[in-house]
C-alpha positions in Angstrom: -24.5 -3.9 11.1 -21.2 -2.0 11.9 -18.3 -4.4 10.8 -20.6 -5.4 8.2 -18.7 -4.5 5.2 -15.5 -5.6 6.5 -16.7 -9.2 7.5 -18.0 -9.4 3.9 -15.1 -8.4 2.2 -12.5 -10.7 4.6 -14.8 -13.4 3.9 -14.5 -12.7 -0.4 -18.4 -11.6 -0.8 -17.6 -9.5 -3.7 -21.8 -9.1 -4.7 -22.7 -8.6 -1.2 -19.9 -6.7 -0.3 -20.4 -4.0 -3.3 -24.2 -3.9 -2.9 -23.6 -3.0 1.1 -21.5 -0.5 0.0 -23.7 1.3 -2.1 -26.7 1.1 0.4 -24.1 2.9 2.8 -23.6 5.6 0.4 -26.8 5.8 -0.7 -27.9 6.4 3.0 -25.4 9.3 3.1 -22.7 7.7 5.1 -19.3 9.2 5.4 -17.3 7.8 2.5 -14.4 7.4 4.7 -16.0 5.2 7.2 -17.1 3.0 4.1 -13.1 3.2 3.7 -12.0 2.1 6.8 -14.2 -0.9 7.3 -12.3 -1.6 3.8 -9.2 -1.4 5.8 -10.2 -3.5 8.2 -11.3 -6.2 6.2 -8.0 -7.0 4.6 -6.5 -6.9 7.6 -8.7 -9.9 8.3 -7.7 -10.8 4.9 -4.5 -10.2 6.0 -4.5 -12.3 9.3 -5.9 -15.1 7.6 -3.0 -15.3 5.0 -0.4 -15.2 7.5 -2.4 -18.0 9.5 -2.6 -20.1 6.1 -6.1 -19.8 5.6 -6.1 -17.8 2.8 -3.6 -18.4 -0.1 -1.7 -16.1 -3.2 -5.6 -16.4 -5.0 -8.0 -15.4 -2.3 -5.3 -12.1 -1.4 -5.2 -11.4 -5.2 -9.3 -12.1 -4.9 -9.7 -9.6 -1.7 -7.2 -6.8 -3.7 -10.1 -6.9 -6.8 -13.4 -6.3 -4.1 -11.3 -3.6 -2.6 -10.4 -1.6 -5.4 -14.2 -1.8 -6.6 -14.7 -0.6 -3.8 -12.4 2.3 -4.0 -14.2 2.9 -7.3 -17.2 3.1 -5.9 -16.2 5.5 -2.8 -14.0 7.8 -4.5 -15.9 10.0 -6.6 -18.4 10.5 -3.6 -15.3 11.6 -1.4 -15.7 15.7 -0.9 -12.1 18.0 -2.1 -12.0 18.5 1.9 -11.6 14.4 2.6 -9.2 14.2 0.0 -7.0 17.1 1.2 -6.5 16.2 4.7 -2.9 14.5 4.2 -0.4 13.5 7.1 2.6 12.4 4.4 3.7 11.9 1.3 5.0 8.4 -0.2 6.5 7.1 -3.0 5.4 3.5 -4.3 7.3 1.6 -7.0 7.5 -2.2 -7.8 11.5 -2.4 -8.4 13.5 -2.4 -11.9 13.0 -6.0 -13.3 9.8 -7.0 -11.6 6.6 -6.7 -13.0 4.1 -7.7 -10.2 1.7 -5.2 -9.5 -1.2 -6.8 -6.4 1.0 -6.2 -3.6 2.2 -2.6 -4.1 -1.8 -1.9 -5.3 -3.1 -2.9 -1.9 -0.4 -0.9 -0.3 -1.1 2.3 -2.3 -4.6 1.7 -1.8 -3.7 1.3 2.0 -1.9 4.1 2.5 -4.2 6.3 0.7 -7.2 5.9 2.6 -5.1 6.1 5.8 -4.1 10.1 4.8 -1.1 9.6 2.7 -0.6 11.1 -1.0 0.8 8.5 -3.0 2.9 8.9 -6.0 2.9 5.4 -7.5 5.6 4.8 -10.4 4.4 1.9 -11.3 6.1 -1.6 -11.7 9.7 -2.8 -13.8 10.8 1.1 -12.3 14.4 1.8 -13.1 16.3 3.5 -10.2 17.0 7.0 -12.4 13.2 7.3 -12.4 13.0 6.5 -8.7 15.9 9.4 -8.0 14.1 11.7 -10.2 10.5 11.4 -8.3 12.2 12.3 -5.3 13.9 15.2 -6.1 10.6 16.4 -7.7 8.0 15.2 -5.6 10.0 15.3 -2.0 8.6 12.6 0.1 8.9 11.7 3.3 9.0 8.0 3.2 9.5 5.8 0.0 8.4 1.5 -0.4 9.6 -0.6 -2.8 8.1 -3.7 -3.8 9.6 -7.1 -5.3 8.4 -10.4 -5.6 11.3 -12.0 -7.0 14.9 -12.9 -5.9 16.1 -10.5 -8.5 14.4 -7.4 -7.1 16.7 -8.0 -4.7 19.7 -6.3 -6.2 17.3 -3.9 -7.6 16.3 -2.9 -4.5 20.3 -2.4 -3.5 20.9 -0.6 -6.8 17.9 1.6 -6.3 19.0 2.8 -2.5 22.5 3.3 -3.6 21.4 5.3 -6.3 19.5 7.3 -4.0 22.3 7.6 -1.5 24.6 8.8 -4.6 22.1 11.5 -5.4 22.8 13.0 -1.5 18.7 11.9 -1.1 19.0 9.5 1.7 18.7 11.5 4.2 15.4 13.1 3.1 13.9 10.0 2.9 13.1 6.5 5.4 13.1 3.4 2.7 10.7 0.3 3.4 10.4 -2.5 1.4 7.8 -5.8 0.6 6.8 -8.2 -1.2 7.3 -12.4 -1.9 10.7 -13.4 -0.7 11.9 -9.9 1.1 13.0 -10.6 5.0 14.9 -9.1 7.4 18.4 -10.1 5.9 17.4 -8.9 2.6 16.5 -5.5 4.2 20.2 -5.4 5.3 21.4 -6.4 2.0 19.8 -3.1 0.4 20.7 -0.9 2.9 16.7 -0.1 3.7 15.3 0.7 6.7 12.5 -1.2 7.4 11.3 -4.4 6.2 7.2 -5.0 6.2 5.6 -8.1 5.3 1.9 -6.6 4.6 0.3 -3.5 4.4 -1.4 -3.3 7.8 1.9 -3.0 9.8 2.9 -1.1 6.5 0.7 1.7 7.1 1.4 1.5 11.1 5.1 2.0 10.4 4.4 4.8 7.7 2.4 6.7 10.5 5.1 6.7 12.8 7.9 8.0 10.6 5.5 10.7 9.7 4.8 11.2 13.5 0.8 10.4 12.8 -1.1 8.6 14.9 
């Protein structure tokens, strides 16, 4: 059934959902429709977070089925599928921060919705933040931090930038635990996104995407 796959993997049916997918793609389907009923079960995932159904466990649960699923899907994914970019983005979890599920679901988000991402990785110091964008130019680069201290991290990194005459050439979002509105002004970013869903949405429409 269409939706399938996506009602599976909001609901945390990790056998069912990975046994689905390979029927799909054993049938021939389009990898990236396997893909976007992935996206569109952790926006369920997402919704039911927000609503408190879901807690920390069952969105660190959800990002484990979705990246098997990625690892199932993406060797079948033809040269052409994976050239067919709309932007380039630049992921790092913050200097001092070392939480990783957050920034993977957003990479993994991004990716299947046309972006190439260069992930740095997590505990990133700013220099190597600076560096990536003067060699990899991106449009748009989010930071993640789920502690208070990636906080001034996130400052340091953004002034950084701005002292490297690169702020221009870039839009700056950031996520992740504790990160609001006031601590988007505090960095000097330019937007603030609590999940990847409105992430990706946001992404699209600095890269004039639909």
């Amino acid at each position: 059934m269409a939706g399938g796959l996506a009602e599976l993997l909001a609901d945390l049916k990790e056998d069912e959902a990975l046994k689905v997918t390979k029927e799909r793609l054993a049938k021939g389907e389009n990898p990236l429709k396997i893909l976007e009923d992935s996206r569109k079960g952790m926006e369920l995932v997402g919704k039911r977070f927000s609503s408190g159904e879901y807690f920390i466990p069952d969105l660190i649960y959800s990002g484990e089925i979705l990246k098997e699923i990625n690892d199932i899907v993406k060797p079948k994914m033809t040269e052409s599928l994976k050239t067919k970019k709309i932007g380039k983005l630049l992921l790092a979890t913050v200097a001092g921060d070392i939480h990783d599920i957050g920034k993977d679901i957003v990479g993994f988000m991004m990716d299947i919705s046309g972006f190439e991402v260069i992930d740095l990785g997590i505990d990133v110091p700013k220099e190597k933040i600076v560096a990536a964008i003067k060699s990899n130019k991106p449009q748009i680069v989010a930071l993640s931090g789920f502690l208070t201290l990636a906080f001034d991290s996130m400052k340091e990194t953004i002034d950084a930038i701005k002292a490297a005459g690169l702020r221009n050439n870039v839009k700056i979002m950031i996520g992740g635990g504790q990160i609001d509105e006031e601590v988007k002004k505090y960095t000097g970013a330019d937007a603030y996104r609590p999940d990847a869903v409105s992430a990706v949405t946001l992404a699209k429409e600095w890269v004039g995407a639909k």
